[in-house]
C-alpha positions in Angstrom: 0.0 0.0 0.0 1.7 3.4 -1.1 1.9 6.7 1.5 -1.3 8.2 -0.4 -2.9 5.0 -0.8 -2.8 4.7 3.3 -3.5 8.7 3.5 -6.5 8.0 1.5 -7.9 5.3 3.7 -7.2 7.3 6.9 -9.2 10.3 6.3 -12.1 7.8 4.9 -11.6 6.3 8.6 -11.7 9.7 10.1 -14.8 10.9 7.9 -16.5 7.6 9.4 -15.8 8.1 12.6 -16.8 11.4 12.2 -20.2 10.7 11.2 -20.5 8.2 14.0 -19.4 10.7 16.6 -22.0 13.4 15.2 -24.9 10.6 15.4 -24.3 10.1 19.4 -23.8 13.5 20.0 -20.1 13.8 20.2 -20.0 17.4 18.6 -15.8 18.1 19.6 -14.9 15.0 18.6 -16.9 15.0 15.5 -15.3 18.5 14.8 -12.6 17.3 15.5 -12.2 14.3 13.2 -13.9 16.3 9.9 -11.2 19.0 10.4 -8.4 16.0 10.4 -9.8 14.5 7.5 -10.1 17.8 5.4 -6.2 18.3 6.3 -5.2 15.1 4.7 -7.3 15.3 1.8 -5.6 18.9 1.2 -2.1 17.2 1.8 -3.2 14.8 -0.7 -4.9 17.6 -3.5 -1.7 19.6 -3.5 0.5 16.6 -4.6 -2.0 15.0 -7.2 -1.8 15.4 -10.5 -4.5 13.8 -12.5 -7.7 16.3 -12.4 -10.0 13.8 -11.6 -8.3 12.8 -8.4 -7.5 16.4 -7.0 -11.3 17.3 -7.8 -12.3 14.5 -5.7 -10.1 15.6 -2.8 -10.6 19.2 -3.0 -14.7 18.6 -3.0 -14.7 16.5 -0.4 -12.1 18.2 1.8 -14.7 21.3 1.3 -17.8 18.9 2.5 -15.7 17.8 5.8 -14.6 21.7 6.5 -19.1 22.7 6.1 -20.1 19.7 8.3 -17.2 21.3 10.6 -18.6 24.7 10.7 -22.5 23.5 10.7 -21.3 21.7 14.3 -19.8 24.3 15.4 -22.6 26.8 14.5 -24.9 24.0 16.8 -22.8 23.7 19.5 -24.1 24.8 22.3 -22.5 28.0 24.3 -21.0 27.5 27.0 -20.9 30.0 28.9 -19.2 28.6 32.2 -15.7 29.6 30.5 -15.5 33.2 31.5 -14.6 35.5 28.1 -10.7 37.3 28.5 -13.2 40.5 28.4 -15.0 39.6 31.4 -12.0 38.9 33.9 -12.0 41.5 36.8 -8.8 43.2 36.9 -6.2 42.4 40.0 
C-alpha cells in the first residue's frame, strides 16, 4: 500500500468516525475528526496530479470543513468559560 494509498484510507476512517461521533452527540470530537480529514485530503490535493483525483479531494475536503462549521454553529454556548473581556482586573 503506497503513503497516499494509506492517507486515503485514513481520512475515509476519520470521515467515518466522524459521522458516527456526530450521530451520538459527540460534537468536539466529530469536529474534531472532519477537520483532520479535510487536512489530509488537502495534503493529498496539493500533490495530485491527475484532475480527476485532486477534484475529488478538494470537494470532499470542502464537504468535511461545512459539516465542521455547521457543528460548530450547533454547538451549544457555553458559557461557564468566563470570556478574556470579562476577567476582573487584580
Amino acid at each position: 500500500m503506497t503513503r497516499a494509498q494509506k492517507l486515503r484510507w485514513y481520512a475515509g476512517e476519520l470521515m467515518s468516525e466522524a459521522a458516527v461521533n456526530e450521530k451520538e452527540g459527540s460534537g468536539e470530537t466529530a469536529i474534531s475528526r472532519y477537520l483532520q480529514a479535510a487536512d489530509i485530503l488537502l495534503l493529498l490535493s496539493k500533490v495530485e496530479e491527475n484532475y480527476t483525483a485532486w477534484k475529488y479531494y478538494t470537494d470532499t475536503a470542502a464537504q468535511c470543513q461545512q459539516k465542521a462549521r455547521r457543528l460548530i454553529a450547533l454547538a451549544p454556548k457555553d458559557e461557564a468559560v468566563p470570556s478574556a473581556s470579562s476577567t476582573p482586573p487584580s
